[in-house]
N, C-alpha and C positions, 0 to 999 in steps of 0.2 A: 504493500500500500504506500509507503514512505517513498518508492523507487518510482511509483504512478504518477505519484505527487510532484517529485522532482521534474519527471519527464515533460509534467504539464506544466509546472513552471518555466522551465527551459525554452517550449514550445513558444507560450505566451512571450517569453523577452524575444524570441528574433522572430517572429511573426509584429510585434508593435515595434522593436526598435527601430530608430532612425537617428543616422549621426548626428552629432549636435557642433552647433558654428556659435560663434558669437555671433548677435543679431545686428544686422546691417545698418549704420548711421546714414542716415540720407543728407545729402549737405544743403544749406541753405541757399541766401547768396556767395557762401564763402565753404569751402569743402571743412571737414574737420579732421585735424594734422593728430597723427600720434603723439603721445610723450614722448618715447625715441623708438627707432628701431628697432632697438636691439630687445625693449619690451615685448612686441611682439613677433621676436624671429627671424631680425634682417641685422648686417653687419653695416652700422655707418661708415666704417673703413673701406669695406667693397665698394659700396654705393659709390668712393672718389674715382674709381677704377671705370666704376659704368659712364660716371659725367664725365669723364678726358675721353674716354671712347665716343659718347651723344657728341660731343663738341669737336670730335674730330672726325667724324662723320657727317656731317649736316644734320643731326638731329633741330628739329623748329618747337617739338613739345614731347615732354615722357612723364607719365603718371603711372604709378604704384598702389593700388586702391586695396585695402584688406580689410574686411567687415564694413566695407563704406567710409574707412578711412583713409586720409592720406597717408603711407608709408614713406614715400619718395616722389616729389618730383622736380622734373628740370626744365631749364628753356623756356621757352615763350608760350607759356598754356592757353593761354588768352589769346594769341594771333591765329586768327582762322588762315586756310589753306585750303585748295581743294582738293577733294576726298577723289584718289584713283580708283580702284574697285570696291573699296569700304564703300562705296556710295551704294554699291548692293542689298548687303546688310541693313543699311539704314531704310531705303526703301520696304525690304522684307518686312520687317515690322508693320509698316505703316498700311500695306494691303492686310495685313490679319485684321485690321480693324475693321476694316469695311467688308471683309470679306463675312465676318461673324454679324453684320450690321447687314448683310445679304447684297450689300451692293456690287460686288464682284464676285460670280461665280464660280469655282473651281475647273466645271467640269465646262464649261462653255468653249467651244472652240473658236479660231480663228473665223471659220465661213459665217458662224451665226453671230460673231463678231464685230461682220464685215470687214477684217484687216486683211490686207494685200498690200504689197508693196512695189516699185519702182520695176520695172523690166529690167531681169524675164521674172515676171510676179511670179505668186506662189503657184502651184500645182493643186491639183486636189485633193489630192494626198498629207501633202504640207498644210491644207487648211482642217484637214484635222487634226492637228495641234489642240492641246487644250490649255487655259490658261496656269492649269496644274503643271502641264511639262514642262512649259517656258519656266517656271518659276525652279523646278527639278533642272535645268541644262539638260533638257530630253526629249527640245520639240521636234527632232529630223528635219529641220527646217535651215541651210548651209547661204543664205543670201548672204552676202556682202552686210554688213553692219556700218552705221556710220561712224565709228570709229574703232579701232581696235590695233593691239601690238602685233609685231611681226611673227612671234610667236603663236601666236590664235590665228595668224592668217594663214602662216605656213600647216600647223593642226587641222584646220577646217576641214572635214570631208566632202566627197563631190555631193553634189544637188542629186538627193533622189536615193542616196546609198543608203539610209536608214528610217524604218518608218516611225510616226510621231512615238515616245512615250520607249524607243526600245534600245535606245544608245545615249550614253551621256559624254556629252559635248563641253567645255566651256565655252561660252555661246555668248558675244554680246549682243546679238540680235535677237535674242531672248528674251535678255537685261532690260534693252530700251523698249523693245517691243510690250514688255510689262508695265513701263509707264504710260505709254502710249495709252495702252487698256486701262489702268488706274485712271486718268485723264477722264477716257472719255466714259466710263461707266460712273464715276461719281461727281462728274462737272466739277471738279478742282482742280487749281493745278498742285504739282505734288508741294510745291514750295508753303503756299498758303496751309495744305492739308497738314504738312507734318510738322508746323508751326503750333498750330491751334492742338491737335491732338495728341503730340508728342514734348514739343519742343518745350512749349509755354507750362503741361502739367508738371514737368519734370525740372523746372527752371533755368533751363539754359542760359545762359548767359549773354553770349555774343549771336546765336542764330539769329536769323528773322526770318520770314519770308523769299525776300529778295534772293537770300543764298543759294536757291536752286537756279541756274539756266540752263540751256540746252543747246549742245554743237551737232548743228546741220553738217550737214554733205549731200553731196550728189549721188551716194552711193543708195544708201536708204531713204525715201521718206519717213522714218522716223530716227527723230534725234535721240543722241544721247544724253539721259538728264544730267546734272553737274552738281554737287553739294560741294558748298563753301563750310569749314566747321573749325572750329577750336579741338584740342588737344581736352581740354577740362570738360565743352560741351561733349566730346567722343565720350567721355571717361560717364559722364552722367548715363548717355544711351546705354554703356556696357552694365551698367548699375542695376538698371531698369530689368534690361534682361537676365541678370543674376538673380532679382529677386519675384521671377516669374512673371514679367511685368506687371508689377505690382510698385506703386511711391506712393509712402506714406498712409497704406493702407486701402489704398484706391489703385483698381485695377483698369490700367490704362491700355495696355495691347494684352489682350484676352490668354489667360493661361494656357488655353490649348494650342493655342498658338505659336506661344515659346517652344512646347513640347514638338507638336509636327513639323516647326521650321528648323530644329536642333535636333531631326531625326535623320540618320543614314538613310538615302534611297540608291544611292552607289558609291562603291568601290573603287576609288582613281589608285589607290597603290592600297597594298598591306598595311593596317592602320590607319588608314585616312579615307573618310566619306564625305561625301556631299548632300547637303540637305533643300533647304529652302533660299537660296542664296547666301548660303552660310558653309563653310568648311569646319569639316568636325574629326582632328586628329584624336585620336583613342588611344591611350596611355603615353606618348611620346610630345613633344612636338621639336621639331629641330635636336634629336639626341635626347632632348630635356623629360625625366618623369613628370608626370603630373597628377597619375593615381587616378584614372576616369579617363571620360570625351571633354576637352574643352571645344568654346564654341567659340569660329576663329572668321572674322572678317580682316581681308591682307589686299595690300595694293602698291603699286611702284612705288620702289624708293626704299623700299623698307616702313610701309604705314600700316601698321596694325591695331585692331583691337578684337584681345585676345581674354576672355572669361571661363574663369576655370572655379567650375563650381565645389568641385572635391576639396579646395580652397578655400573657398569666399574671395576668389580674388579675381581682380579686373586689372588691365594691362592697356592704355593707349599711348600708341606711341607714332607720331608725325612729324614727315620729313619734309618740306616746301615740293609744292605736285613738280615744278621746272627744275629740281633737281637729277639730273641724268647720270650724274659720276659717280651715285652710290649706287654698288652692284645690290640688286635688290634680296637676292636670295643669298650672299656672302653678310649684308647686312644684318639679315634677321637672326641668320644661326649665330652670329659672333655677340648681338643683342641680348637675343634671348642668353644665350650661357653665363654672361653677368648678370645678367637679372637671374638668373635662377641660383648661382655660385654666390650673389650675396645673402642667400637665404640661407640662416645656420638653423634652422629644424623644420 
C-alpha cells in the first residue's frame, strides 16, 4: 500500500510539474537593469570581450534581456535601422492577429485571392498556393521576387518543379506576397496595423507608423515591405513572444499563435526547422547549447533576435542594414560564442 502510495505521488509530481523561471519584468518607458551580472549568471569581465568584438565589428545595438531584465547592453539601442529579414518575424506576428480576428484566412489560396503577378504570371497550379504555405516557404511558387540576395536567386528552383505546400523554399516572394495579402484583406497598411496593435501595446519606443515602406521593382508587382526598428524596440517584440504574447497580462498576439508560428513544418539541416517565418534551431544554435528550440528571427549583417525560452532569455542584436563588410554568418557564430562564454551557469 505504502509503495501504491509512493507511485501515485511520483505520478502526480511529473504529470503537474512545470519548470519554474523567475517571472518576467516588463519595462516601462525605460527597461529595468540588473544589480550586476554576475547576480544572475553572467561575467562582467567577458561582457569587455563581447563590447571590443560589437565595436569592432559594426555592431549599431546589442541587448541581453533575462526574466525581462536588462543583463547587458551596448551601442546605440535607440537608433532605428532597417530590419533585413527580421522584418519577417515581425510581420508573422502581426497576421496571427487578424488571422484569429478571421480577417485572413489560412486556407484561402492565391486564385480566390485574386493574386497574380507580372509576366509570365502564375500558372494554375501556382494559384493554389494557400496563404498557409506562403507563410511555411512552401508555396511552389519560383517568380522573381522584388528583391532578394544572390544567394536565394542562385537556390530558386525552376517554375513549375514543385507543387504548392510540398517543398520548402526560402522564398521572398512568399515574404512580400504575405503583405500584399495582409494589405489587402484587412484595408491596412502593415505600418499603421503593427503600430496600433503591436507596437503602441507593448511601448515601443522609437516605432511609429511611418517605419514601414516598400521597394518596388520591375521584377514583381509586389513590393517588399521595409521595417525601420531600434535595437530596445526588437528586444520589446522578443519579450512579447517569450511571454506567449502576452504584456502585462493582456494578451496581444493570441497564444496559439506563438505556438503554430514556433512550430517545425520542415527540416532545412539536422537541428534546424522552419516554422511560420520564424527559424527554430533545436538544442544548438551556432555550436552554442541552449537546452530546447529557440525561436530565431536573422538577417544581413549579423541582425538577430534570438528567444530562448529554456532560459527566459531574449537576445537583439543590430548591425546598420548598409553595412556589407560584416561576413554575416562568421558574424553570428563569433557573436553568439561570447554571449554565451560570458554566461558562468
Amino acid at each position: 500500500m505504502r509503495k501504491l502510495c509512493y507511485l501515485l505521488l511520483l505520478g502526480f509530481i511529473v504529470l503537474f510539474y512545470q519548470p519554474v523561471f523567475a517571472e518576467s519584468v516588463f519595462p516601462e518607458d525605460k527597461w529595468v537593469q540588473v544589480e550586476s551580472a554576475e547576480s544572475v549568471g553572467w561575467s562582467t569581465e567577458k561582457f569587455k570581450r563581447l563590447s571590443d568584438f560589437a565595436e569592432a565589428n559594426g555592431t549599431l545595438g546589442l541587448m541581453i534581456i533575462q526574466d525581462g531584465k536588462v543583463v547587458y547592453s551596448y551601442g546605440k539601442i535607440e537608433e532605428r535601422t532597417y530590419m533585413a529579414s527580421v522584418r519577417k518575424s515581425l510581420i508573422s506576428g502581426l497576421i496571427g492577429i487578424y488571422v484569429e480576428e478571421g480577417k485572413i484566412n489560412m486556407e484561402s489560396t492565391l486564385e480566390s485571392l485574386d493574386i497574380d503577378d507580372s509576366a509570365p504570371s502564375l500558372t494554375p497550379q501556382e494559384k493554389q498556393a494557400r496563404v498557409i504555405d506562403l507563410l511555411k516557404a512552401r508555396s511552389g511558387i519560383y517568380h522573381e521576387p522584388a528583391a532578394e540576395t544572390e544567394k536565394m536567386n542562385a537556390a530558386r528552383p525552376p517554375r513549375g518543379s514543385h507543387a504548392p505546400g510540398t517543398y520548402w523554399y526560402y522564398n521572398n516572394w512568399d515574404f512580400d506576397t504575405l503583405g500584399v495579402i495582409f494589405e489587402n484583406q484587412t484595408k491596412l497598411s502593415i505600418g499603421k496595423a503593427f503600430f496600433e496593435r503591436i507596437a503602441k501595446p507593448i511601448g515601443m519606443q522609437q516605432f511609429s507608423s511611418s517605419d514601414v515602406d516598400y521597394n518596388k521593382s520591375s521584377k514583381s508587382i509586389h513590393p517588399a515591405y521595409r521595417f525601420k526598428m531600434s535595437t530596445q524596440d526588437l528586444a520589446r517584440y522578443g519579450l512579447l513572444y517569450l511571454n506567449n504574447g502576452t504584456w502585462r497580462g493582456k494578451q496581444i498576439i493570441p497564444q496559439q499563435w506563438i505556438v503554430d508560428s514556433t512550430t517545425s513544418y520542415s527540416t532545412i539541416s539536422p537541428g534546424f526547422g522552419y516554422g511560420y517565418m520564424w527559424w527554430l534551431p533545436s538544442n544548438f544554435i551556432y555550436g552554442q547549447p541552449i537546452n530546447g528550440t529557440a525561436w530565431w528571427a536573422q538577417g544581413l549583417s549579423g541582425q538577430h533576435l534570438i528567444i530562448i525560452p529554456s532560459m527566459n532569455l531574449v537576445i537583439a542584436h543590430l548591425a546598420p542594414y548598409d553595412v556589407t563588410r560584416v561576413h554575416t554568418g562568421l558574424m553570428s557564430k563569433n557573436l553568439l560564442h561570447l554571449i554565451f562564454d560570458a554566461r558562468v551557469k
